[in-house]
C-alpha positions as CSV (number, residue, x, y, z in Angstrom):
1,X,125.5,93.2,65.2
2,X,125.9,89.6,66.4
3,X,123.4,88.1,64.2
4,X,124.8,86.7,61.3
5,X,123.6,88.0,58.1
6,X,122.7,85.5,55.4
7,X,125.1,85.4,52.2
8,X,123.6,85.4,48.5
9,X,125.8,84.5,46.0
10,X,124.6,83.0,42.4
11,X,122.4,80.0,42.5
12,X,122.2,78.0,39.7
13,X,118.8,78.8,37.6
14,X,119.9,80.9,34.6
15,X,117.2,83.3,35.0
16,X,115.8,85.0,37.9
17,X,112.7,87.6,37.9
18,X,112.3,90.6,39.9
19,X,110.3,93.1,40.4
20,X,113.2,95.9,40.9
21,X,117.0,95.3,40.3
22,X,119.4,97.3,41.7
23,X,123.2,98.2,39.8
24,X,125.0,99.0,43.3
25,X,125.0,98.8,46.5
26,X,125.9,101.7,47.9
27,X,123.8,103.5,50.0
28,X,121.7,104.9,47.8
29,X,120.8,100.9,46.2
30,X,120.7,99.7,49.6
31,X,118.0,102.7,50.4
32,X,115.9,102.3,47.2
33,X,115.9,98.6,47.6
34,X,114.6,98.2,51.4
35,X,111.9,101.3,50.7
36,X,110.7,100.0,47.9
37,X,110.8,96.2,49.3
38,X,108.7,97.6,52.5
39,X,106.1,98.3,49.3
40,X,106.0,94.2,48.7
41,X,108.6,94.6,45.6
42,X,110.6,91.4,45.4
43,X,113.9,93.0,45.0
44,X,117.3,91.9,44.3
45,X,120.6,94.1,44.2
46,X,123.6,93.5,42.6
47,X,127.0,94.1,43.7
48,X,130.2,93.8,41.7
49,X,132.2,93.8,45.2
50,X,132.9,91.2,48.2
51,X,131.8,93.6,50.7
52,X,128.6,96.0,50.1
53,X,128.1,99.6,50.8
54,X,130.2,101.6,48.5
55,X,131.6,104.8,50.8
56,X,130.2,103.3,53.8
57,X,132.7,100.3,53.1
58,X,135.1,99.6,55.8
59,X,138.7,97.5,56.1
60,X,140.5,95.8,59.5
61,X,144.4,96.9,59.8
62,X,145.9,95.6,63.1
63,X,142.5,94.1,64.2
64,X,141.3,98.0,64.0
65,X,138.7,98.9,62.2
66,X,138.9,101.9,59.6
67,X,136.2,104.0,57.3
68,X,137.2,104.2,53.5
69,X,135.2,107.7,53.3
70,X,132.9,108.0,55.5
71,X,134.6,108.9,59.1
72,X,131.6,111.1,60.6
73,X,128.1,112.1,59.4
74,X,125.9,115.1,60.0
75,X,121.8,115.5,61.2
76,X,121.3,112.2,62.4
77,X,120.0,113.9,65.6
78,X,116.3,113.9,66.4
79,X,113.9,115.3,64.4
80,X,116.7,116.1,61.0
81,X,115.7,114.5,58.3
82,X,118.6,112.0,57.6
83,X,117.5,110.4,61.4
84,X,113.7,110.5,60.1
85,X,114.9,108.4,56.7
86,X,116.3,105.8,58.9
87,X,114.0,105.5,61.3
88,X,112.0,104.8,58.6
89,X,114.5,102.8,56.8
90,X,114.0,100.4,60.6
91,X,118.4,101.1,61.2
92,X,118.2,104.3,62.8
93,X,117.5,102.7,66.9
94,X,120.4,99.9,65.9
95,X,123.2,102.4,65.1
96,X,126.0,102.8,67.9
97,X,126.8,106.9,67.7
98,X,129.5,108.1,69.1
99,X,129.1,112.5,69.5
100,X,131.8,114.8,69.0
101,X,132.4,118.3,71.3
102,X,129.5,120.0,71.0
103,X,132.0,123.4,71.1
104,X,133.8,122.6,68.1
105,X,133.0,119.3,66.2
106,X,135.4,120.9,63.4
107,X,138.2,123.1,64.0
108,X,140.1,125.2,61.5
109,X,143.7,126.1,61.6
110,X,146.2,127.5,59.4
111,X,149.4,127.3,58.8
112,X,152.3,127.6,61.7
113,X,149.4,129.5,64.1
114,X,148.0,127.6,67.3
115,X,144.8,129.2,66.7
116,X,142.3,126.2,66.1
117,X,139.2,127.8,64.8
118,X,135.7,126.1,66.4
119,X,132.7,124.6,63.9
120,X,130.1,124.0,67.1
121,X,127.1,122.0,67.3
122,X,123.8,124.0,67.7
123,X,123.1,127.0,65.6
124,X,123.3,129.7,68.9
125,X,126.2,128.1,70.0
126,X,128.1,127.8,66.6
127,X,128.1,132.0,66.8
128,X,128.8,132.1,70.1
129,X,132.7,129.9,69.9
130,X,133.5,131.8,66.8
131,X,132.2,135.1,68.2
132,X,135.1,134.6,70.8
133,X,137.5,134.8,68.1
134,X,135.8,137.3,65.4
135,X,133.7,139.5,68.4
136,X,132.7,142.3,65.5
137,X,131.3,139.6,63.4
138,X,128.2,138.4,65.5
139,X,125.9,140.0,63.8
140,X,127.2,138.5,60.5
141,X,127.4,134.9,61.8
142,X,123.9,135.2,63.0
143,X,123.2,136.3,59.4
144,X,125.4,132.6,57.9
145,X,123.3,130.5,60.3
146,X,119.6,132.3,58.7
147,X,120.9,132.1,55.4
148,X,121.8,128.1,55.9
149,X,118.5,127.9,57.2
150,X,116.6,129.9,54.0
151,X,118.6,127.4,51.7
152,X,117.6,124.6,53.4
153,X,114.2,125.9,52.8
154,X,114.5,126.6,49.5
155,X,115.5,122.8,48.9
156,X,111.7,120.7,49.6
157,X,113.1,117.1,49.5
158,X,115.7,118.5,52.1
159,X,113.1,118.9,54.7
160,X,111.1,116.0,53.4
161,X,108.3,118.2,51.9
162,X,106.9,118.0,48.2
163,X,108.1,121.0,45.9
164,X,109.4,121.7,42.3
165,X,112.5,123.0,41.2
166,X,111.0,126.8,41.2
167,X,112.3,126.7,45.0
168,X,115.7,125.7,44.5
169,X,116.2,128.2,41.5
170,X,115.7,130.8,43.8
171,X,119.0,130.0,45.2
172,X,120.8,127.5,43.2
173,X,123.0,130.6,41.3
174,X,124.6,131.5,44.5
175,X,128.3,130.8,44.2
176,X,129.9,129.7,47.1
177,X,132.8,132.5,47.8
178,X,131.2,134.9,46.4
179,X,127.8,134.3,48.8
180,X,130.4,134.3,51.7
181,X,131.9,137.5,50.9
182,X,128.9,139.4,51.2
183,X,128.0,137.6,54.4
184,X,131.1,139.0,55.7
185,X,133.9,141.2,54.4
186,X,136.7,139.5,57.1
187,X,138.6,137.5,54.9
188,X,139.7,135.2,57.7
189,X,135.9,134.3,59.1
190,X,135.4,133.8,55.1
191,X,138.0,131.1,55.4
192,X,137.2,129.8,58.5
193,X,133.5,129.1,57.4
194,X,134.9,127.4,54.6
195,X,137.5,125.8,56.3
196,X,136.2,121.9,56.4
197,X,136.0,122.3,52.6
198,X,137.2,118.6,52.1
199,X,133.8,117.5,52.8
200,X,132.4,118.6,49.3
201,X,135.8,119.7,47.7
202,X,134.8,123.3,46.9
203,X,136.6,125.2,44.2
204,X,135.9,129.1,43.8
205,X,133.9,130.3,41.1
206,X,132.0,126.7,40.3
207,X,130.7,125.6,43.3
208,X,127.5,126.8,44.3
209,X,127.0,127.9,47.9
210,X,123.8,125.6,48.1
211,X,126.4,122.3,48.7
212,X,128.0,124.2,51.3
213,X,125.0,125.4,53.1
214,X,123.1,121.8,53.3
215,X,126.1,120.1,54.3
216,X,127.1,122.8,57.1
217,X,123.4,122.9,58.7
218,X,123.2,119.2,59.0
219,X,126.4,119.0,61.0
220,X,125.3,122.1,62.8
221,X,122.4,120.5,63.8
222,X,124.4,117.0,64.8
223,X,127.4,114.8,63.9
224,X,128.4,111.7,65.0
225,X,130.6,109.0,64.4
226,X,129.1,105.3,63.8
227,X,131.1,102.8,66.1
228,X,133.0,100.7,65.3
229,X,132.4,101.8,61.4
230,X,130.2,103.3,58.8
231,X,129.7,99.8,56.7
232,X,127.2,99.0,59.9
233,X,124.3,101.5,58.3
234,X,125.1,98.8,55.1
235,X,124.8,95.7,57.4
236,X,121.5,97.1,59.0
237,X,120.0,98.2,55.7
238,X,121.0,94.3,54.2
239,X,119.6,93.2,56.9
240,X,116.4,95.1,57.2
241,X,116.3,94.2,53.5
242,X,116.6,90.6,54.1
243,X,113.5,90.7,56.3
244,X,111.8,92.2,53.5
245,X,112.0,89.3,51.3
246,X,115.1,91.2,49.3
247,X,118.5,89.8,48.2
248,X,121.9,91.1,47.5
249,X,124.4,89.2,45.2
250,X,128.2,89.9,45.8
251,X,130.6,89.1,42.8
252,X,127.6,90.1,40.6
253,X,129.5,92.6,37.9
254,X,127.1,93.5,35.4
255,X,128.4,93.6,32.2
256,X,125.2,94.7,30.3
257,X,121.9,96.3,30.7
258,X,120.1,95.0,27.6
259,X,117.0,97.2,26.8
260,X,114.1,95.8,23.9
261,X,111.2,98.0,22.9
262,X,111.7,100.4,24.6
263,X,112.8,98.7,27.9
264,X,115.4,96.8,29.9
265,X,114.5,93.3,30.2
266,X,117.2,92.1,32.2
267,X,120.7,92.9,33.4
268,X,123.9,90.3,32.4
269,X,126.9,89.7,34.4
270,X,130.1,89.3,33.3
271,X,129.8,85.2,33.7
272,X,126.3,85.4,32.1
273,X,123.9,85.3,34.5
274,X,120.6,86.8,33.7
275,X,118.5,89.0,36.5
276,X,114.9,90.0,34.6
277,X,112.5,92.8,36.4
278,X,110.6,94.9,35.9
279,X,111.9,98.4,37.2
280,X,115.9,98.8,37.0
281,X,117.7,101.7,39.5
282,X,121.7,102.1,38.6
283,X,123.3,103.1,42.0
284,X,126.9,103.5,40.0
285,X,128.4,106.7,38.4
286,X,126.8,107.7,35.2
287,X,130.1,107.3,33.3
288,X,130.3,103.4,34.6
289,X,126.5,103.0,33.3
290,X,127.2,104.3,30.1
291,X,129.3,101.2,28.7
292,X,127.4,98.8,29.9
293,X,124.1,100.3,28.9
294,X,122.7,98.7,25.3
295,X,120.2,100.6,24.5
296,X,119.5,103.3,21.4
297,X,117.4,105.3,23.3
298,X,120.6,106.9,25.3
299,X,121.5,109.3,22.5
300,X,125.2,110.2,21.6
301,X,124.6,113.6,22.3
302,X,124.0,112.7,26.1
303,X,126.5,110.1,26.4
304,X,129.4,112.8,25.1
305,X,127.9,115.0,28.1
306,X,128.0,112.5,30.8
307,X,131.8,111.4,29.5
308,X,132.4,115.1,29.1
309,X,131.6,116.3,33.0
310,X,134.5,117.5,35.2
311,X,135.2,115.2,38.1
312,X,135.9,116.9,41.6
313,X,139.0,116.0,42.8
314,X,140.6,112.6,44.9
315,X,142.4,112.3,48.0
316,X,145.3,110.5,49.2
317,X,144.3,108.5,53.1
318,X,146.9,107.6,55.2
319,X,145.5,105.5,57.9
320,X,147.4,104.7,61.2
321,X,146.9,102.2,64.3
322,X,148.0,104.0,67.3
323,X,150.0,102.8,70.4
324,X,147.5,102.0,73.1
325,X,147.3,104.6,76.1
326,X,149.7,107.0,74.5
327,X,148.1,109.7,72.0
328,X,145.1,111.6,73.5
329,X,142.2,111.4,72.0
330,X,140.7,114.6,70.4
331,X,137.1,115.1,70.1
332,X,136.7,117.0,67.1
333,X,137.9,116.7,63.5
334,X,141.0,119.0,62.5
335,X,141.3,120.8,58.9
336,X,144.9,122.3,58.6
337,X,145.6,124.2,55.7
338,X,148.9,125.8,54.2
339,X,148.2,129.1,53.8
340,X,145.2,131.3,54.5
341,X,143.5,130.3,51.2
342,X,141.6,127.3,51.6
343,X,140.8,127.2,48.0
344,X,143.9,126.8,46.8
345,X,144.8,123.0,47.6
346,X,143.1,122.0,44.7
347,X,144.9,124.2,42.3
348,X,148.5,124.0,43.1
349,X,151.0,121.5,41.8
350,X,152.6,118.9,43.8
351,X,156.0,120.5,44.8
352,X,155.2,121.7,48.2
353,X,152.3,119.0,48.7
354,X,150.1,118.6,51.3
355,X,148.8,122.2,50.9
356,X,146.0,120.9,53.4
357,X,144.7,118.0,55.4
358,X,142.2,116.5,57.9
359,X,142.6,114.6,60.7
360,X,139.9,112.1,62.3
361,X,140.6,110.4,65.4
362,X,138.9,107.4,66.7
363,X,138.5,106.7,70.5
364,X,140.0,103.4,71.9
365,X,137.5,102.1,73.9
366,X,140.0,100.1,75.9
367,X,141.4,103.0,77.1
368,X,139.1,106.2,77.1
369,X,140.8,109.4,76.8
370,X,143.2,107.9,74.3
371,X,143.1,107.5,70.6
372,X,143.2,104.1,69.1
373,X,143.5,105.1,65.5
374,X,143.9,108.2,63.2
375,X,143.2,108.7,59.5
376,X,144.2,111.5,57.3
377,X,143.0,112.7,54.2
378,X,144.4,115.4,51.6
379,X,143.5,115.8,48.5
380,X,145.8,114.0,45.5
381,X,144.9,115.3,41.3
382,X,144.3,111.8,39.6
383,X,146.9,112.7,37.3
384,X,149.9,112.1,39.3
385,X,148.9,108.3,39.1
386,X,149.3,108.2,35.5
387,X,152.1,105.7,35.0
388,X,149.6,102.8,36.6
389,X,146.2,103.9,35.1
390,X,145.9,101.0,33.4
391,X,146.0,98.8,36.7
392,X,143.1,97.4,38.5
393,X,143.2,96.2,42.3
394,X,139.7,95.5,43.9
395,X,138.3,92.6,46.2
396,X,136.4,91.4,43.3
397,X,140.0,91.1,40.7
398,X,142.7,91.5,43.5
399,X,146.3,92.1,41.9
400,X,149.1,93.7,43.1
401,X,150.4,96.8,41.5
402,X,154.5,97.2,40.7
403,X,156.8,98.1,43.3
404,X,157.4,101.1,41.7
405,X,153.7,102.2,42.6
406,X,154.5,101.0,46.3
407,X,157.4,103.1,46.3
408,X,155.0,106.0,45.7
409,X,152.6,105.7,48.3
410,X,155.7,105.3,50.8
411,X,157.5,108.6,49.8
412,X,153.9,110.2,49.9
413,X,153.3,108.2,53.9
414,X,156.9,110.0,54.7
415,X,155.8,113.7,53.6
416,X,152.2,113.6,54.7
417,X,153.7,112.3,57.8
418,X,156.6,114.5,58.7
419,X,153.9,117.6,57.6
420,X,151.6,116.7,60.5
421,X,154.1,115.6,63.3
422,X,155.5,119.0,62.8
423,X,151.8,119.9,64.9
424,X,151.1,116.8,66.6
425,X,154.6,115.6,67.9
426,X,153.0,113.0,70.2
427,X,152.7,110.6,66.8
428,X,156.2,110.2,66.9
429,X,157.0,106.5,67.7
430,X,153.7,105.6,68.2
431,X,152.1,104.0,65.2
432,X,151.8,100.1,65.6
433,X,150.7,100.1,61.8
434,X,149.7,102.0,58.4
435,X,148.5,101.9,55.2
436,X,147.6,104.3,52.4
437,X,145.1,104.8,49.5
438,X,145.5,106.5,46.3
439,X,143.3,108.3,44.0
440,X,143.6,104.4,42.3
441,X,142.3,102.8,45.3
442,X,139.0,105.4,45.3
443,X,138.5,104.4,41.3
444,X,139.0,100.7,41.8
445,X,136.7,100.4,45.1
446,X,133.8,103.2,44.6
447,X,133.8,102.3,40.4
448,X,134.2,106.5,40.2
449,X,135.9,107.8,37.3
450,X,139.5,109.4,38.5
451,X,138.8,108.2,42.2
452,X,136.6,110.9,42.3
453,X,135.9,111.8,46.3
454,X,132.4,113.3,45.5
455,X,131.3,112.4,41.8
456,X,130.1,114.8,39.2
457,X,131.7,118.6,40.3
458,X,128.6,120.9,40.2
459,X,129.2,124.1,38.6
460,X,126.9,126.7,39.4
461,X,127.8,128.4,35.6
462,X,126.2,125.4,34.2
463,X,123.3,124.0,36.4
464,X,121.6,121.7,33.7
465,X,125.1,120.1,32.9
466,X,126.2,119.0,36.1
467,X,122.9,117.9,37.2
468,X,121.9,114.2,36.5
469,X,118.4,113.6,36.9
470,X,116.9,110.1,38.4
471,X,114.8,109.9,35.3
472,X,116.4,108.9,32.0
473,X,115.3,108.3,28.4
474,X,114.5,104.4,29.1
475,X,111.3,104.7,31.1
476,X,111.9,101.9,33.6
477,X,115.6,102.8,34.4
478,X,116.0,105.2,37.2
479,X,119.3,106.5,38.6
480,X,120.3,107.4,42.6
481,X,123.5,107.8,44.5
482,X,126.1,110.7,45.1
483,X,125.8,112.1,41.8
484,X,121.9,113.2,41.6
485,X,120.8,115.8,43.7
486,X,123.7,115.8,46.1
487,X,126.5,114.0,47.5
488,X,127.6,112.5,51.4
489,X,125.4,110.3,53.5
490,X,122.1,112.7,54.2
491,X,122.8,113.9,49.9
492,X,122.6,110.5,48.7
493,X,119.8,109.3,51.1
494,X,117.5,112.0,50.2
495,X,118.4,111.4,46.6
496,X,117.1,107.7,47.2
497,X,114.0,108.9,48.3
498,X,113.8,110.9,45.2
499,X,114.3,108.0,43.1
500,X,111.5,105.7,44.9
501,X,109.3,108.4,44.6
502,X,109.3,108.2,40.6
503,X,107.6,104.6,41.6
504,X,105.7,104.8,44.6
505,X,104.7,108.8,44.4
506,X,106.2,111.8,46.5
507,X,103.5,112.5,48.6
508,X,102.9,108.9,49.9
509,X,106.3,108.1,50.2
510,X,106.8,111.5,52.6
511,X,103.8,110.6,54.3
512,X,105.5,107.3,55.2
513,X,108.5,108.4,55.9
């Protein structure tokens, strides 16, 4: 990652003419625009922010480096389908991985109990460490790990094969607790399976078990860590993109996507710039599009739907610069939770908060063995940021929010903190450096409505309500990114193939791929 990468900002010519713009560039933008640039498309993405890459965006505290939201990834082992994506994608040989313990990437605990509950890599030995601890349930597990696999199956684009949505009807009603219940009646394995929950914010009786089961099976199969941080799949995409003949403009906040006849012609920044093309692809949330879409062919009734959609839930990150050579290093991610429901942290108020959280340690590789850094993340309702709605703080409009808001996120440090020194006592006197982010700080950077973690909350009750599609009304606008299809890192890039597949067609873009 020595090379330098080439900056774009506006050049002076009021108008500039692509063949594909790009609102966005998450990974899902940065995805669309390097496959479809590998197709000779003279493409050009524009980005509202300093730095690129949405949730794979990354900050420096102490000279350490953090992950906004991305802190480890799932299935970019051999042969999954995320590693096949960017090998095609010409990152996958560049990224520096760093693996987890194989015998529990994930552990689960609970409450005041020692018990740390192992997630394992590898679908024989994810049975075997939780057989140790639930010996009656083998048979059962063995049962979760086929039924991951059927879903999978029943999911095409998942295993980078054409299909129709026929397959995923099959199994797209299951709802997630419910499916678990009758994959095993011990209520404590139910929990346990559900246990790293944060990564798609389940809530009981709306999500559907399908987000559970492709996220689980991808980190079953492998999960790793990119070193030193997740913005360098962004850098290597920008890069690979730049090779390509593509551009990316920084700063660039589109202000309006004007559509005549029945088409956009061009986008328009907030200082006026023009970008023309001929194919448009929004990579921002629907709700975002919306205002700055100027066309009559969006109708009211499916604007009022899009403004209308339940949000899943934000999170509060605390993020902390260790001490060198004094807190071990764990290999594996830890989800505590309050009680023995982990459903319930998205439910209850804020007297007793956190009612759950996760750890994720980062290895110093100064001093192996030891951890250099540790970030923590616990859900927060948007709600209890209503007295500073109304204020903005990004890298593209810095401002500082009042000191009452700073008092805030301080009092909030001081709980989550005393809460998890109360398990992992050798913390105490040995952060260098912290700083937190709010459910404010998760609207402002990822342009989500209510900081949303993960978008759009599906609700398997209403299917064709929660589910964007990456067609819309205007025929040359396409949509990608966390809240079509699915959400995470191997979610959003399978979405992206989905979305240049309306252009280049499924079957030779698989066949590529």
């Amino acid at each position: 990652m020595s090379a330098t990468l080439h900056i774009q900002e506006y050049s002076e010519p009021d108008r500039h003419h692509y063949d594909v713009v790009i609102i966005g560039s998450g990974l899902g933008g940065l995805l669309c625009a390097v496959m479809l640039a590998k197709e000779g498309m003279r493409v050009c993405v524009l980005e509202k922010n300093k730095q690129i890459g949405g949730c794979l965006q990354t900050f420096s505290l102490h000279k350490t480096v953090f992950d906004s939201c991305v802190h480890y990834i799932g299935g970019l082992g051999k042969g999954h389908t995320l590693h096949r994506i960017f090998s095609y994608a010409g990152i996958m040989d560049k990224l520096k991985l760093f693996a987890f313990d194989s015998d529990g990437f994930d552990r689960i605990t609970f409450g005041n109990e020692e018990i740390s509950y192992p997630q394992a890599v590898g679908s024989k030995n994810f049975v075997e460490q939780l057989a140790t601890y639930f010996p009656d349930q083998q048979k059962n597990l063995k049962n979760y790990i086929s039924i991951l696999r059927h879903v999978g199956d029943h999911f095409p684009l998942y295993r980078l094969n054409n299909g129709d949505t026929a397959e995923k009807s099959k199994v797209a009603h299951w709802e997630l607790l419910e499916t678990l219940k009758n994959i095993s009646p011990n209520k404590r394995l139910q929990q346990v399976l559900a246990g790293n929950n944060l990564l798609y914010a389940g809530v009981p009786n709306k999500t559907p078990f399908y987000l559970h089961a492709l996220v689980l099976e991808s980190y079953i199969h492998s999960v790793h860590k990119i070193v030193p941080g997740s913005s360098q799949i962004a850098k290597l995409l920008w890069r690979e993109l730049q090779t390509q003949g593509g551009v990316v403009y920084r700063h660039a906040n589109v202000s309006g996507l004007i559509e005549e006849d029945g088409l956009l012609q061009y986008a328009e920044t907030q200082h006026g710039q023009r970008f023309y093309a001929k194919h448009f692809i929004s990579d921002i949330h629907p709700q975002a599009l919306l205002p700055i879409l100027k066309s009559k062919l969006i109708r009211s009734a499916y604007r009022k739907r899009i403004e209308g959609l339940e949000q899943s839930t934000s999170a509060f990150m605390l993020n902390l610069v260790l001490r060198p050579h004094c807190v071990p290093m764990r290999y594996h991610n830890l989800y505590w939770h309050a009680t023995d429901n982990v459903w319930s942290a998205t439910s209850l108020d804020s007297a007793n908060w956190p009612h759950q959280y996760a750890l994720y340690f980062t290895e110093d590789y100064r001093y192996p063995g030891y951890a250099e850094s540790l970030s923590i993340l616990t859900y927060m309702p948007y709600s209890e940021l209503s007295k500073w709605t109304n204020t903005y703080n990004h890298s593209g409009n810095p401002n500082e929010r009042c000191v009452e808001y700073e008092d805030f996120k301080a009092e909030k440090t001081e709980i989550l903190l005393k809460k998890i020194q109360e398990r992992f006592s050798d913390l105490k006197d040995n952060i260098l450096a912290q700083s937190s982010a709010t459910p404010l700080t998760y609207r402002d950077y990822g342009n989500t409505p209510e900081g949303s973690l993960y978008g759009i909350l599906k609700d398997v009750s209403k299917p064709a309500e929660t589910q964007i599609s990456v067609k819309t009304k205007i025929p040359n606008l396409l949509l990608t990114g966390q809240n079509v299809n699915l959400h995470g890192v191997l979610g959003v890039s399978i979405t992206a193939v989905a979305t240049c597949a309306e252009m280049l067609g499924m079957d030779y873009l698989l066949k590529k791929i």
